[in-house]
N, C-alpha and C positions, 0 to 999 in steps of 0.2 A: 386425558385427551382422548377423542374417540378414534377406534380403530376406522381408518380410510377402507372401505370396503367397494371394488367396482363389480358387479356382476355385468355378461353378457346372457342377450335371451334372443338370437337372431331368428327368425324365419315366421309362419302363419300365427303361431300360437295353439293349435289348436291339441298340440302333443303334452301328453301330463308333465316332460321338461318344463312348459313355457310355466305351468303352472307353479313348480315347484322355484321358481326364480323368481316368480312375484311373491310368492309365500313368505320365502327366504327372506326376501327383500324386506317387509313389511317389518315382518318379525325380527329381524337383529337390528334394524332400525328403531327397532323402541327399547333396545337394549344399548351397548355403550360403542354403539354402530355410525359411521355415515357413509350410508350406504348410497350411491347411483347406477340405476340401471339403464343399463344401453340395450333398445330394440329394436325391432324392424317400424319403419315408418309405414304409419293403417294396417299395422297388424293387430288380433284378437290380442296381443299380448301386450300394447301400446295403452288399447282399449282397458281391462280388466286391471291395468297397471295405476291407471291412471285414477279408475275407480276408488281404488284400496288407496289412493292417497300416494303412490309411492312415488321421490323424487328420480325423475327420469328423463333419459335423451332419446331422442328415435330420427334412425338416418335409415337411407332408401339402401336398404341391401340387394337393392335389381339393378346397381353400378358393380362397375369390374373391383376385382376385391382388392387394388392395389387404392381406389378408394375409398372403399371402405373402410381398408385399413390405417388410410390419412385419417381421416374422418374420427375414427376410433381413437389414433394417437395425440390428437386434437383436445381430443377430451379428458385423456391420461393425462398429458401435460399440465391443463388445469387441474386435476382432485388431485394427484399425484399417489395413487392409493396405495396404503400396504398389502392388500392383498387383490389377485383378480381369479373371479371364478367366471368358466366359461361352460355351458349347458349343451352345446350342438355343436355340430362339427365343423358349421361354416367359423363359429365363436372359438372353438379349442383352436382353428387356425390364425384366427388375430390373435390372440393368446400368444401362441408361439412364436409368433413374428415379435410381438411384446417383450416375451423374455429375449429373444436374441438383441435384440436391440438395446436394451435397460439390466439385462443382469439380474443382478442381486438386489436391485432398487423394489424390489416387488417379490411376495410367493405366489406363483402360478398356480391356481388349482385346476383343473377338471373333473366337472360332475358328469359322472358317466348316468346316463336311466335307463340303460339295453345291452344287452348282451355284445361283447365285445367284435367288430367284423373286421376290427385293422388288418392292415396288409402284412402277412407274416412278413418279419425281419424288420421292413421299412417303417412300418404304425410304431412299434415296441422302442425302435431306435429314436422315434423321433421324441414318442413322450419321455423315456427316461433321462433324453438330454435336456427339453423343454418345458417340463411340468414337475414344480415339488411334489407333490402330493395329485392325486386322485382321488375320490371319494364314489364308491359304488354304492348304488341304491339299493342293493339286496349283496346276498355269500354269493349269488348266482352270477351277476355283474362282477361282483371281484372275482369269484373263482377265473370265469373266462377272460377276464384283464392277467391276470399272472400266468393263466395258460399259456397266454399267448404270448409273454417273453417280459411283462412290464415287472417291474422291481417289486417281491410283493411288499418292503418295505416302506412303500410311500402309499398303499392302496389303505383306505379306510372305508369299513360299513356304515351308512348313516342312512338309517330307514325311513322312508319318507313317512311323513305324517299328512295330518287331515285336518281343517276348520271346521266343527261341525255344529249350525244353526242352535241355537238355546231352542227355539224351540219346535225340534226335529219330533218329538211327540205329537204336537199339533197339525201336523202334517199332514195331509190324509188322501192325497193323490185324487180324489175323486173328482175335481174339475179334469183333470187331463181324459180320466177313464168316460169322464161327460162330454168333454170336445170331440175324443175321437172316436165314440159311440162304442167302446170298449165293455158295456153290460152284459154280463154271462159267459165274457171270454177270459180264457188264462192267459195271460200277458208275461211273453218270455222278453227280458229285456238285454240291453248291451250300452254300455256306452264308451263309442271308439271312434276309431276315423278309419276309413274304408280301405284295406288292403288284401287281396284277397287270401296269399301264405300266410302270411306272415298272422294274421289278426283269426287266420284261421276261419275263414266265411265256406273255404269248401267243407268242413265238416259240420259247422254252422248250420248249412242249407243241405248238405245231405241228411241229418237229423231230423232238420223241419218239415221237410217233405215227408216227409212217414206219419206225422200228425193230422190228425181230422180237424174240422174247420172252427173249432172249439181255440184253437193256438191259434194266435197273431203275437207279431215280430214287432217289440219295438226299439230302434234302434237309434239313439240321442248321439248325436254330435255328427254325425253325417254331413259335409258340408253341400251347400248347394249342386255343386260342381264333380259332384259321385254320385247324385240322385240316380240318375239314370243308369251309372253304370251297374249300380249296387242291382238293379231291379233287371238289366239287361241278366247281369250274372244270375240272379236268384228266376229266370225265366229257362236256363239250363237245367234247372230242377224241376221243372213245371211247378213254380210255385207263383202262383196268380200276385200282383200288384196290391193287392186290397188286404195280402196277408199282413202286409209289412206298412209301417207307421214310421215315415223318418221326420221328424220335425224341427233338424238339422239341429245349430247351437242352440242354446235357449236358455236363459241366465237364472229361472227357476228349475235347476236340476233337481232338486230335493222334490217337487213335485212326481216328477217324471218318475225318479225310482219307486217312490211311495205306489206310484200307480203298474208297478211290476207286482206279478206274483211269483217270478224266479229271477236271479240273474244267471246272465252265461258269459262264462268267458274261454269260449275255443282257442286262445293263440298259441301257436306254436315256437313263439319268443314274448316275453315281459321281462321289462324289469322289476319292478315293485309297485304293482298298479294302485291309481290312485281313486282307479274307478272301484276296483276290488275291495278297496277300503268303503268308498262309499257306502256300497250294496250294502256293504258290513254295516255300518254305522243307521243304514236307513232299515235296517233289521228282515231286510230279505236273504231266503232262504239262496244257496250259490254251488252253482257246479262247474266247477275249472278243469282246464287243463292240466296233468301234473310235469309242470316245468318248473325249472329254478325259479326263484321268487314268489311264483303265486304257490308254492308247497313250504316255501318257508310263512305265510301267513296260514292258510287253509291245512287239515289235517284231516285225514280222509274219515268220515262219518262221526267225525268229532264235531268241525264246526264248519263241514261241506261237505260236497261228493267230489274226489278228483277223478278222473277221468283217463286212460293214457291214450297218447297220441295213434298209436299202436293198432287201438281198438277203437274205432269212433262209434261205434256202439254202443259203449257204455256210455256216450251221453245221451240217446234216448231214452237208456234202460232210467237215467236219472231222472231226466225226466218226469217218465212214468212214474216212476219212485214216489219222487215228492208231491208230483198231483194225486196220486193214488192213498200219500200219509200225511194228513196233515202237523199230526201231532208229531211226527221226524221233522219235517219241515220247519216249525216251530222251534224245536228242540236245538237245531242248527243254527238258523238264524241266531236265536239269541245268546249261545256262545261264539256267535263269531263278533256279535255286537261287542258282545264284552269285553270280546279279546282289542277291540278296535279302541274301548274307552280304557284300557286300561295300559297299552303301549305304541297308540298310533295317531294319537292327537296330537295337534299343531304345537303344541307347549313342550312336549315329550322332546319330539325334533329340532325344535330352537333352540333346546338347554343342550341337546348331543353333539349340534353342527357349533354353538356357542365353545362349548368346552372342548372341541376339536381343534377350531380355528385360533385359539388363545393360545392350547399348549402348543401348534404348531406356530405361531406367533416366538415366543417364547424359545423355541429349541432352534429354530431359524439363527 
């Protein structure tokens, strides 16, 4: 009989969470899974959801969340699932409401994708009376889940993985680098959603500003609705409008990286990025931040350059580095590739979170 499986995937979609719920979804659904997901109504993640085939409900999470939470319990009632995984935080709260309600009728999970910010005492207390199990997307996520008071016996590592195109060789960006007149310039890229701490854009545009007119910024997934902020903030740098290339979501991403010649990724929190993996898989060269998670995939001069927060100079000096050596460059890229085909594909992830949720099945 198949395992009853509900995931929650509430809000825009635009956070690598939403993606990892559709992924999930997809994938233990064509194992001995029935799975449904419940997400925001006209969100990217409704969208993207529905693409991949996957069976699903979407209700308006811009009502007060006492219905939401009807709405949700609506749904439980019919699949009746064994297990429910929740990806955000508006989702870990129906969740909780869930198990207080039903008990032992269901195991509660949540998947954490970010470094842990609960409310000391209050956060700690609530999941360890509400949630069997946790699941962190990197040691970094877990580590600061049990710092912060959660049981570290129900926390589990489960690294996210990647789909990546068969044929990601043929690939060759050069329509993007043709649209946006991209000929003879080195193309720093990112792909994120706009925050200015947190995603790290001040050290971002302090960097970039020190480049000559050779560097242009392109930066994928930017939603409409930050265009101008992103460009207001990057005008505090005096970095002219024309530096920077956002062509907001856009469902051939494998284009977009292929048409980088570096990636970056400045932030000052990740969980286990899935963009980072990308980069990796589309064989560009990567210069991160060295924070929990992206130091557990990247190792510094091995198969990137990290960077510390500390100094944000060392990512110009990177920068310069890699446009200055091609052959480093090269050398990087393609053991980061490897590292990506050889423990961070979509298959990898399905057999980890699979043989997770069974034995936790199982010891329940």
């Amino acid at each position: 009989m198949a395992i009853r499986l509900l995931q929650l995937s509430f809000g825009d979609g635009y956070a690598g969470s939403a993606k990892i719920a559709i992924l999930s979804s997809d994938l233990l659904s064509k194992r001995n899974y029935d799975v449904t997901l419940i997400v925001s109504k006209n969100s990217l993640t409704e969208q993207r959801a529905k693409e991949r085939g996957v069976k699903l409900f979407a209700i308006d999470t811009t009502k007060k969340f006492k219905t939401i939470f009807n709405e949700t319990d609506q749904y439980y009632l019919g699949i009746k699932p064994n297990v429910i995984i929740s990806h955000h935080s508006l989702d870990r709260k129906v969740g909780m409401k869930l198990k207080r309600k039903y008990r032992k009728q269901f195991l509660n999970i949540g998947y954490r994708h970010n470094i842990s910010k609960s409310t000391p005492i209050i956060g700690p207390l609530l999941y360890n009376s509400y949630f069997d199990y946790l699941i962190a997307c990197s040691k970094g996520v877990a580590n600061s889940l049990i710092s912060s008071g959660i049981n570290k016996n129900n926390v589990r590592v489960i690294y996210n993985g990647i789909s990546i195109p068969n044929n990601i060789n043929e690939i060759s960006g050069q329509l993007v680098r043709k649209n946006f007149k991209l000929s003879g310039k080195i193309v720093l890229g990112l792909s994120t959603w706009f925050h200015k701490e947190r995603k790290g854009f001040d050290i971002l545009f302090n960097s970039f500003s020190k480049l000559n007119d050779r560097f242009v910024l392109l930066l994928v997934g930017i939603p409409e609705s930050d265009k101008q902020n992103v460009l207001d903030y990057a005008k505090e740098f005096n970095i002219p409008r024309n530096k920077i290339i956002m062509p907001g979501y856009v469902d051939n991403i494998w284009e977009y990286y292929k048409a980088m010649d570096i990636f970056l990724l400045p932030s000052r929190s990740e969980g286990f990025s899935l963009a980072l993996l990308e980069a990796a898989a589309a064989k560009l060269p990567i210069i991160a931040s060295n924070i929990p998670g992206t130091n557990e995939f990247i190792i510094n001069g091995e198969n990137g350059i990290l960077f510390e927060l500390g100094k944000p100079h060392e990512l110009l000096n990177g920068i310069i580095k890699l446009t200055g050596d091609k052959l480093l460059a090269e050398k990087l890229a393609m053991n980061a590739h490897e590292k990506v085909l050889n423990k961070f594909i979509h298959e990898n992830y399905a057999t980890n979170l699979d043989n997770y949720l069974m034995s936790a099945l199982k010891s329940d």
